[in-house]
C-alpha positions as a Python dict, from the first residue, in 0.01 Angstrom:
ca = {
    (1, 'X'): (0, 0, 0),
    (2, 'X'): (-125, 5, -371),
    (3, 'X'): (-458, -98, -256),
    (4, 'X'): (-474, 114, -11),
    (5, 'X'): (-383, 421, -282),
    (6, 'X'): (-647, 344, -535),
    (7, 'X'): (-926, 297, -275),
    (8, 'X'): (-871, 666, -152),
    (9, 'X'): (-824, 780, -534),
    (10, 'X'): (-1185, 962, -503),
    (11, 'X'): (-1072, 1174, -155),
    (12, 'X'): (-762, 1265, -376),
    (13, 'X'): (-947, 1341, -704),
    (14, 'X'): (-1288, 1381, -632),
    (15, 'X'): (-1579, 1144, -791),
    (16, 'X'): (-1590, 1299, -1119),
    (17, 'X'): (-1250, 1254, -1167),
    (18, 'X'): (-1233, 881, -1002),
    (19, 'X'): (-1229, 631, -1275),
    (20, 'X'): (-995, 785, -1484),
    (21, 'X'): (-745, 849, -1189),
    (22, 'X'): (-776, 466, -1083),
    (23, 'X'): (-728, 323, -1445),
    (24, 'X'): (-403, 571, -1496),
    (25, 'X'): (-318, 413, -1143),
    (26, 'X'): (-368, 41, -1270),
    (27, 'X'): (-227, 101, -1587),
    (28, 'X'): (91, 301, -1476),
    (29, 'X'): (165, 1, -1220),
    (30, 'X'): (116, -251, -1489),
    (31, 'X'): (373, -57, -1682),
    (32, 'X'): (619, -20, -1414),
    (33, 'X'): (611, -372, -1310),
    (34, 'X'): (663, -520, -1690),
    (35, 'X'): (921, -228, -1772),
    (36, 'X'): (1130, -148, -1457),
    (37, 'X'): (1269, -545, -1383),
    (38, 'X'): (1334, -565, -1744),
    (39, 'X'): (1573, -240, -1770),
    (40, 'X'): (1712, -378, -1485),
    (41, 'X'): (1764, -739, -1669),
    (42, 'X'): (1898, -537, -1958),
    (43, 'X'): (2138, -355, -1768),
    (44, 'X'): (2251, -609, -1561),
    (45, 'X'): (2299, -850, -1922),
    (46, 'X'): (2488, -556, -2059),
    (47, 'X'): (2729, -396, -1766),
    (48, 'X'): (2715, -704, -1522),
    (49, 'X'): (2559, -775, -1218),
    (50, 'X'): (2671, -533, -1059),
    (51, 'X'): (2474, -220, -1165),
    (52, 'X'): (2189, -437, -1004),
    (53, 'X'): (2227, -220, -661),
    (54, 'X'): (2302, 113, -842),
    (55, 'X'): (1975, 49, -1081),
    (56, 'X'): (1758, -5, -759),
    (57, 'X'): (1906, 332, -559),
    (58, 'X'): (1814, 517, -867),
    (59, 'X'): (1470, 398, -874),
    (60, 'X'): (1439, 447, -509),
    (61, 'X'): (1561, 817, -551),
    (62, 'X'): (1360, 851, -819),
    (63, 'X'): (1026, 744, -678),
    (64, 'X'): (1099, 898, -376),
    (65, 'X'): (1160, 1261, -585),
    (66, 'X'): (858, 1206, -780),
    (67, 'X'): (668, 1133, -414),
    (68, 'X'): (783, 1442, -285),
    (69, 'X'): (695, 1647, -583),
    (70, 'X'): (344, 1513, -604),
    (71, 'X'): (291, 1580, -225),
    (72, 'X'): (395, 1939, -258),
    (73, 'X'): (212, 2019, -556),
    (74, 'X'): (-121, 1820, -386),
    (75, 'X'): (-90, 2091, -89),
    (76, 'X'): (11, 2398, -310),
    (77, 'X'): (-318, 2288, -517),
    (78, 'X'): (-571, 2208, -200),
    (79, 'X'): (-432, 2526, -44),
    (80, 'X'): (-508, 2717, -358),
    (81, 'X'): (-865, 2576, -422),
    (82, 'X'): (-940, 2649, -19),
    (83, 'X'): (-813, 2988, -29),
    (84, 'X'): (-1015, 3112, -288),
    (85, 'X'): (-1309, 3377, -233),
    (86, 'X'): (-1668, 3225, -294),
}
């Protein structure tokens, strides 16, 4: 899927914008990959194993919100640039 997502980063962004879109992309996964598993070690060292499931519905929640938010605002901004006069 990642791959997939920073290969179609220009249709998204256009060229101009392309190489700083894909190294936000690269860097934001590198962070999320190094930071989310250790919160979740953290937690888990702290409350138990137990907040393991809880931690990981949150996440999901919370990418999924973000998803969502960043879809609607993508087709509130295309519609915008189509829509306008010129």
């Amino acid at each position: 899927m990642f791959p997939g997502l920073v290969s179609d980063t220009e249709a998204r962004v256009g060229r101009r914008h392309q190489a700083n879109a894909i190294g936000l992309q690269i860097s934001a996964a590198g962070l999320g990959g190094a930071l989310l598993p250790s919160l979740a070690g953290a937690f888990a060292r702290r409350l138990g194993l137990e907040v393991i499931p809880i931690y990981m519905a949150v996440a999901v929640l919370l990418l999924t919100a973000f998803y969502m938010l960043t879809t609607i605002l993508g087709k509130r901004l295309s519609y915008r640039q189509t829509s306008r006069p010129g």
